[in-house]
N, C-alpha and C positions, 0 to 999 in steps of 0.2 A: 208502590211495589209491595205486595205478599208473599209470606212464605206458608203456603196453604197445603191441606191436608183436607183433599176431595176423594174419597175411599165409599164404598157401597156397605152397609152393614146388615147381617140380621137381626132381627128384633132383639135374640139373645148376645149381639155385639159379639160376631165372628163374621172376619173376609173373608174364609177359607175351611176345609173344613178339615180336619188333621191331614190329610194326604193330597193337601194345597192344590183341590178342587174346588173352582167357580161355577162348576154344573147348576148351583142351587140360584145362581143370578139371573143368569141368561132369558128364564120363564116367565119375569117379573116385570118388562117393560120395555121400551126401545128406547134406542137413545137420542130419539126423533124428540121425547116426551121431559128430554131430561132438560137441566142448565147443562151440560157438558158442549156443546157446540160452542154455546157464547166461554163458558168457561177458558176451553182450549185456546180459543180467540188471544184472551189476554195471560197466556203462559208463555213465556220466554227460556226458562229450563226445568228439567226435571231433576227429581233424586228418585233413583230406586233401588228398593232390597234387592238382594241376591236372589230371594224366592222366587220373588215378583218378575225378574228376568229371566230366570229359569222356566215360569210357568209360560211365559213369551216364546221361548225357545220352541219347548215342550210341545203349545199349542199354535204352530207358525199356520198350521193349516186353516185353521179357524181366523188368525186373524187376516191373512191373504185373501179368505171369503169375504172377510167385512167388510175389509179398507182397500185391496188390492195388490199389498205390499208383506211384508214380512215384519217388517218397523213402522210402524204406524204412524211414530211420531217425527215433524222438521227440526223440535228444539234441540240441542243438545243433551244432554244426559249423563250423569253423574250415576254409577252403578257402585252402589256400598257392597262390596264382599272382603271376605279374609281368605277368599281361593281363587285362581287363577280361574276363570272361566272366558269362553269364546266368543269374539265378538262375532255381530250379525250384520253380512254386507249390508254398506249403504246405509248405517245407523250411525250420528255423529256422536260414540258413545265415548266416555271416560270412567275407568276404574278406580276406586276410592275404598281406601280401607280407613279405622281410625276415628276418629273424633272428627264429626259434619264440620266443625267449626273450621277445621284447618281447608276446607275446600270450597266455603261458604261467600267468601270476598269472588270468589274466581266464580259461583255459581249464577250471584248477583253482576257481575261483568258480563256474561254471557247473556243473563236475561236480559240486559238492555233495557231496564226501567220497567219491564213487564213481570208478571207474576212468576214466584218459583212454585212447582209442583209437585209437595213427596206422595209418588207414586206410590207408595206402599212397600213393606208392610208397616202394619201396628208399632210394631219396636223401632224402624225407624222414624218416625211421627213423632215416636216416644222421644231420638235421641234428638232432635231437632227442640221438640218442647221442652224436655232438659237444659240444652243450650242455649234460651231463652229465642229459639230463631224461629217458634212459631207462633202464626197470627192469625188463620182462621180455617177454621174446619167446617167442611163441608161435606155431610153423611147423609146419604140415600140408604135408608131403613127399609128393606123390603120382609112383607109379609110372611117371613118363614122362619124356623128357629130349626139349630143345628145343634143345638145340645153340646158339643165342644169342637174345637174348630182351632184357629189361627184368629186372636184377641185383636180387635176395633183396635185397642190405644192399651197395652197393658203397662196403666200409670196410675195413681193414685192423683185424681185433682177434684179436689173438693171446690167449694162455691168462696168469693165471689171470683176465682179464674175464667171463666165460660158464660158468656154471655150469652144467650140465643138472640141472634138478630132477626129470623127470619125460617119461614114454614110454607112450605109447597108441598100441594099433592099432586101425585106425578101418576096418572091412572088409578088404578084401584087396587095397586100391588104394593107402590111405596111411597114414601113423603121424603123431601129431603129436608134436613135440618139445618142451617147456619148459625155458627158460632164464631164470636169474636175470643181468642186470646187476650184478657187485660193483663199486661207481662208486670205492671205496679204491685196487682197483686199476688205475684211471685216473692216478690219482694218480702 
């Protein structure tokens, strides 16, 4: 079991672009071409920001074209906010404020031996890899730069933490990167 951190980036490491638009993703690939099929496979829960659910909300229409549904996802879900916000029929979600750590035993329960997945954003990746609970990131770097945005990972981790295990090119718009977390070297 991981606690992984699979996010899409631009070259200049932004998911978002100040006004927590994904417009600049969607041009860059399908997700026929990506890991994210086998990925989802072995995720058992997720975490996610408040943005990140908001932009769910936001964009119900788009994702009901994708997938069919309003919620996309079967795992459970863990929704970090410090504001009351609305749930989304038929979504197995739970609201979470506070320190990941106090929700983390209970996230790992749910996942049932399978992978947990922070959905996004950056800051929460961040507070997960503060709390020593992550272990590999997986970033799809696509060909386009935003100039300022909403930050990949806004952390400070220098080497030997990040290991690259591994390099895919995924058509001719992005490559995805794999990184192992060595959490000794937090130490």
């Amino acid at each position: 079991m991981k606690t992984q951190y699979y996010a899409a980036t631009s070259l200049d490491g932004f998911i978002a672009t100040e006004d927590d638009s994904l417009d600049w993703l969607f041009p860059l690939g399908e997700v026929g071409q990506s890991s994210y099929p086998e990925f989802i496979a072995e995720v058992g829960a997720l975490a996610m920001g408040a943005t990140t659910y908001e932009w769910m909300m936001r964009n119900a229409d788009k994702v009901i074209a994708e997938v069919g549904s309003a919620w996309p996802y079967r795992q459970p879900t863990w929704i970090f906010t410090s504001r009351k916000l609305p749930a989304i029929e038929g979504a197995d979600l739970r609201f979470a404020s506070g320190d990941v750590r106090s929700v983390y035993a209970d996230m790992q329960a749910a996942a049932g031996g399978k992978n947990i997945w922070v959905v996004g954003g950056g800051d929460l990746a961040g507070q997960f890899y503060d709390a020593g609970l992550l272990d590999e990131l997986i970033l799809q770097v696509g060909s386009v730069t935003l100039g300022k945005g909403r930050p990949l990972f806004p952390r400070r981790v220098l080497s030997p933490v990040l290991s690259l295990t591994s390099m895919r090119q995924m058509g001719t718009s992005m490559a995805e990167l794999r990184y192992d977390v060595h959490k000794a070297a937090l130490k």
